[in-house]
C-alpha positions in Angstrom: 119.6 120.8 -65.0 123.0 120.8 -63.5 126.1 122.3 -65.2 128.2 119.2 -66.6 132.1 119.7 -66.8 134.6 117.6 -68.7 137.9 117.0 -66.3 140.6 116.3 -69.3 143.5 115.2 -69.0 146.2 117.9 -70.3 146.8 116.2 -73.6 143.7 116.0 -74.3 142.6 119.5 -73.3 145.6 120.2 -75.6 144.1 118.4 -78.4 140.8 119.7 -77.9 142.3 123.2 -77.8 143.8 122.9 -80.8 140.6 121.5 -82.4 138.7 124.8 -81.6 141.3 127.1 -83.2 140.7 125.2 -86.5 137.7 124.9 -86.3 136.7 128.5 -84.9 134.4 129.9 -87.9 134.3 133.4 -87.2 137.2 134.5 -86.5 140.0 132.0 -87.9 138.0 132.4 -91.3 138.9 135.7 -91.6 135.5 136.9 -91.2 136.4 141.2 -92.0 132.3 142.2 -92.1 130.0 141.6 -89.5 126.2 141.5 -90.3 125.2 143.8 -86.9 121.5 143.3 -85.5 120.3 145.0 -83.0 117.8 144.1 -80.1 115.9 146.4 -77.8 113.2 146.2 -75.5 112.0 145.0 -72.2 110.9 141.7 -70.8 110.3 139.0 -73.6 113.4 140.5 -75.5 115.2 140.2 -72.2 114.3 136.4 -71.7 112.7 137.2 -68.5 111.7 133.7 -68.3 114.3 131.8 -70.2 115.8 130.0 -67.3 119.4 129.0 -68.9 119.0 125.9 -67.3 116.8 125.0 -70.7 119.3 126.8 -73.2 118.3 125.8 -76.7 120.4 122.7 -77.7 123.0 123.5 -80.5 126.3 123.5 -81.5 128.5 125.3 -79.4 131.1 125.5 -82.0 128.0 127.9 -83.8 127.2 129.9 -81.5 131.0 130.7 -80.7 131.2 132.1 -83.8 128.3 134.8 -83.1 129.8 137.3 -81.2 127.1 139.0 -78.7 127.1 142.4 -76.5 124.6 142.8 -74.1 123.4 145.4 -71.7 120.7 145.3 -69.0 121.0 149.1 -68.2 120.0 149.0 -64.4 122.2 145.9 -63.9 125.0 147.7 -65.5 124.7 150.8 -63.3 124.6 152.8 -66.2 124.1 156.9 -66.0 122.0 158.0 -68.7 123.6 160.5 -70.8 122.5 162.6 -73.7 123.6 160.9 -77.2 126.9 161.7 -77.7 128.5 163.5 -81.1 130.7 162.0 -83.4 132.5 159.1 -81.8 135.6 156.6 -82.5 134.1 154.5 -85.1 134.5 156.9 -88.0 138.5 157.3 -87.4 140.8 155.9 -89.5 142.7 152.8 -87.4 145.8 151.5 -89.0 146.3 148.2 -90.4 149.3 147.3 -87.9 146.8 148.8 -84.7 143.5 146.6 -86.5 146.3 143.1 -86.5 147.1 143.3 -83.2 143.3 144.2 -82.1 142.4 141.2 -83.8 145.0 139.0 -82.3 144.6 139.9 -78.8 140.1 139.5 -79.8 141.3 136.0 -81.0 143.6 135.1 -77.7 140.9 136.3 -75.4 138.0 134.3 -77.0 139.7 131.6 -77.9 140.4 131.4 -74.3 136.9 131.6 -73.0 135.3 129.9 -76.1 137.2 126.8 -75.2 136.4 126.8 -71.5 133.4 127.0 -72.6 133.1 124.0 -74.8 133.9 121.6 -71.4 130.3 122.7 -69.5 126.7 122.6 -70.8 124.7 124.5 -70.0 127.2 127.4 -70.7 127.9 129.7 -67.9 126.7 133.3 -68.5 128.5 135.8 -70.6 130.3 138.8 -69.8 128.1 142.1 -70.2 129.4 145.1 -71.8 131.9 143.5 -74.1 131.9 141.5 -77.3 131.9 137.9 -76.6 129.4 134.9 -78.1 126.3 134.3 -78.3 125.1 132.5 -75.0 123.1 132.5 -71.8 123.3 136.3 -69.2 124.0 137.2 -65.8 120.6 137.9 -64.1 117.1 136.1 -63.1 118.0 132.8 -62.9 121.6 131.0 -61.3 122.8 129.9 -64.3 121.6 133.2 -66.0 118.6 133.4 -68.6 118.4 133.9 -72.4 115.9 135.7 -75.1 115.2 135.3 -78.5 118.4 136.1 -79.9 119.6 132.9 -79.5 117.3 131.1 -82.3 117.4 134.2 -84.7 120.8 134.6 -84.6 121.6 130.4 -85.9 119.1 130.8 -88.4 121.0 134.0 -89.4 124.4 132.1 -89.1 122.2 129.1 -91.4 121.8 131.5 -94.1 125.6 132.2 -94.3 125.7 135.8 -93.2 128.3 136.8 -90.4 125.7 137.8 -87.5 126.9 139.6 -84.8 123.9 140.2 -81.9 123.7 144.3 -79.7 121.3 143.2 -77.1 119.8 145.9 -74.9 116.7 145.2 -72.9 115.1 145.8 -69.5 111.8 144.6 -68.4 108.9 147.1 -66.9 109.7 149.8 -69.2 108.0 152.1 -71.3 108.6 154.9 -73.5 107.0 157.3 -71.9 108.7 157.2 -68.6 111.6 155.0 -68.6 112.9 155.3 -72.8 111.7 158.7 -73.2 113.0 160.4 -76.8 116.1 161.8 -78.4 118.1 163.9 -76.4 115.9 163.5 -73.2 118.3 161.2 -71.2 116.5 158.4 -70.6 117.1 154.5 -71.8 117.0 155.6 -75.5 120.2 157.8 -75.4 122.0 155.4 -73.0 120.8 152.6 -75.7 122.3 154.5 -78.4 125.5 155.9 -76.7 126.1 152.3 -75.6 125.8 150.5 -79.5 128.0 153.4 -80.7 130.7 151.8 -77.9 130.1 148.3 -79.0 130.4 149.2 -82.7 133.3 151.4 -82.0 134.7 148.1 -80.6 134.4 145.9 -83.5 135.7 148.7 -85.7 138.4 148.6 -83.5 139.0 144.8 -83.5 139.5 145.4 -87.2 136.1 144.6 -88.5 133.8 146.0 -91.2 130.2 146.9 -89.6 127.2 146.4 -91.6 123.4 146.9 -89.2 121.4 144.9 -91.1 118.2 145.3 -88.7 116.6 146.6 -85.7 114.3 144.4 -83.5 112.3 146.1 -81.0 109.8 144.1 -78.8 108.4 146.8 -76.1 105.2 148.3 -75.8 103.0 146.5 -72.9 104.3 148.7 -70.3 102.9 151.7 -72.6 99.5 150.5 -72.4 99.1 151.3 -68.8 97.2 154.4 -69.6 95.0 156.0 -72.4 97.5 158.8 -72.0 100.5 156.5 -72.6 98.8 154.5 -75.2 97.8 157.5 -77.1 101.0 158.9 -77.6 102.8 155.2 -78.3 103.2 155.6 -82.3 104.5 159.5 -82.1 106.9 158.4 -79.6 108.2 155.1 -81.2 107.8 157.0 -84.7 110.3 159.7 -83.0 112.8 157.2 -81.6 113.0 155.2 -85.1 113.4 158.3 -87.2 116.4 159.7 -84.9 117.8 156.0 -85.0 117.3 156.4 -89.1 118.9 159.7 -88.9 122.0 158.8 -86.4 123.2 155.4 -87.0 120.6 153.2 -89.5 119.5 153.9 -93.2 116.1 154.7 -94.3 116.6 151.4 -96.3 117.3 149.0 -93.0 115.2 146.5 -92.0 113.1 147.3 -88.5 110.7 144.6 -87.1 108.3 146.0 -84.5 106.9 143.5 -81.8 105.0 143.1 -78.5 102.9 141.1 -76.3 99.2 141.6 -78.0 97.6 139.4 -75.4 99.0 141.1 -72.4 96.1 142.4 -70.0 97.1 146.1 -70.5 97.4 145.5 -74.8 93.9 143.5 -74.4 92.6 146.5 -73.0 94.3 149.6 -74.8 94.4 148.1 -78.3 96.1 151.5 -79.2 99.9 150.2 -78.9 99.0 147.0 -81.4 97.6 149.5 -83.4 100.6 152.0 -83.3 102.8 149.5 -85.0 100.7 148.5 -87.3 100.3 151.7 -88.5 104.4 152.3 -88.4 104.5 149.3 -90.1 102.0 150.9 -92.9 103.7 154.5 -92.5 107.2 153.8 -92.4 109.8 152.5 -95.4 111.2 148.7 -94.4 109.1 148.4 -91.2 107.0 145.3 -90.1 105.4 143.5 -87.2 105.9 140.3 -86.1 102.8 138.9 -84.2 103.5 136.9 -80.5 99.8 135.6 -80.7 99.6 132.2 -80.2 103.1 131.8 -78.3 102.9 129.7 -75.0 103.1 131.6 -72.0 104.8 131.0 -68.3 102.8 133.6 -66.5 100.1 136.3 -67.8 103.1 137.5 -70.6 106.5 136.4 -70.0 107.5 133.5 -72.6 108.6 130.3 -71.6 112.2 128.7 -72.9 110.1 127.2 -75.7 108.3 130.2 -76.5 111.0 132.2 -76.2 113.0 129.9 -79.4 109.6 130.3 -80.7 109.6 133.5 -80.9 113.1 134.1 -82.6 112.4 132.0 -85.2 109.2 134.1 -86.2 111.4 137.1 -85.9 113.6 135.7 -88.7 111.0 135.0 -90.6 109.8 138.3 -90.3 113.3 139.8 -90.8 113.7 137.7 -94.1 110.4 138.7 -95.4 111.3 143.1 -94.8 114.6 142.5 -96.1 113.6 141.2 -99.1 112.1 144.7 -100.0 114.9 146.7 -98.7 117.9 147.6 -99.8 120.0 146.6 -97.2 118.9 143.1 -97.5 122.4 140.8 -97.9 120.6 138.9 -100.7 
């Protein structure tokens, strides 16, 4: 599908400039909390085969009023640090320094949000920043997308104020590319990073709320008995630091992962892992990918890939109705 753009004429880019301010939903509605969910994990949370070029049909006004960070860690050229301490979110900002952060948020997406009304598909997003919700850079020309897209507008739908923390790279595993707390691999750069990103919104002059964790790895883990055997200790140590550093025991983690993969098929004892973390741990459930059309031996195609978000929801609604996090 080729990109489409609009050539307006300047009055009416001026008119349709002026139609997005009013009708910008986030942020001209004064939205002050943000309902934070985070996403982590490797291929089928990256979108490794959502070619952008079949971006789920919506309103764009909607999903401009999602904001969305994203990080792809080797893309990014991150170094992988140990967690830092206590960090820039928990300071006090001043009400003068939180109006102009919010005015200069409001100029800059305003900016981009109404370039980005004039083309369809939308062009990628910028990484490591707040922006919306929308296709990113990498795998395909006009970038590629994951499930976020789907689970954030139902989200949006139920009148919460979803903001998206997307962090995801494909071929990884905990054992040799996440690792644990404090052992510098993708988990503390995760976790450093959504600090940031909060830190930011905090910043902008908005009220932060995590309302769940989604984490959809696992396959790469199934690569050996060795692996596979130590799956739940490891994912059971990662979701008690992220209880202990930045979560509540009370917020809502969904648990996900290609069952049918070849590697899952034949070391059942990663399915099994989250199960039981499902069974072992307060506010935890799985959500199942069984069933979900496939473009090669496990990555999801576009469809799927909408698919899929909508059965996270679900799955999300479900948990949070238990919890005490839940927004209803």
């Amino acid at each position: 599908m080729k990109t489409f753009r609009i050539c307006a004429a300047p009055v009416l880019r001026t008119w349709l400039m002026i139609a997005v301010l009013a009708c910008w939903p986030f942020y001209v509605q004064g939205a002050d909390v943000v309902d934070l969910f985070i996403l982590a994990g490797q291929s089928n949370m990256q979108g490794y085969m959502g070619d952008a070029s079949k971006f789920p049909p919506g309103s764009s006004i909607t999903d401009l009023s999602i904001p969305f960070y994203y990080v792809e860690p080797a893309m990014d050229g991150h170094d992988l640090a140990p967690k830092p301490s206590a960090v820039s979110e928990t300071r006090p900002i001043s009400a003068a320094a939180k109006s102009i952060a919010k005015a200069k948020q409001l100029w800059s997406d305003f900016r981009r949000g109404s370039a980005r009304l004039l083309e369809w598909p939308p062009a990628p997003v910028p990484r490591l920043q707040w922006t919306y919700l929308g296709p990113q850079w990498g795998r395909f020309p006009g970038g590629h997308f994951g499930p976020e897209v789907s689970f954030a507008r139902k989200l949006l739908e139920d009148g919460l104020h979803p903001a998206i923390f997307k962090y995801s790279k494909e071929s990884t595993s905990l054992t040799d590319d996440w690792k644990g707390p404090g052992e510098g691999g993708l988990y503390d750069d995760f976790l450093k990073t959504l600090r940031r990103a909060i830190s930011d919104l905090n910043h902008a002059g908005y009220s932060v709320k995590i309302r769940g964790l989604v984490w959809i790895q696992g396959e790469n883990d199934a690569l050996t008995e060795e692996a596979a055997d130590r799956y739940f200790n490891r994912l059971q140590a990662i979701i008690r630091d992220l209880r202990q550093e930045i979560l509540t025991n009370r917020t809502p983690v969904i648990l996900g992962a290609d069952e049918m993969h070849p590697h899952m098929a034949l070391r059942p004892q990663v399915k099994a892992a989250q199960e039981a973390m499902a069974k072992a741990e307060p506010c935890v459930i799985r959500s199942s990918m069984q069933g979900l059309k496939k473009a090669d031996f496990t990555h999801l195609t576009p469809e799927s890939l909408v698919d899929h978000g909508l059965r996270l929801y679900r799955s999300y609604r479900r948990i949070a109705a238990d919890c005490s996090s839940s927004p209803r």
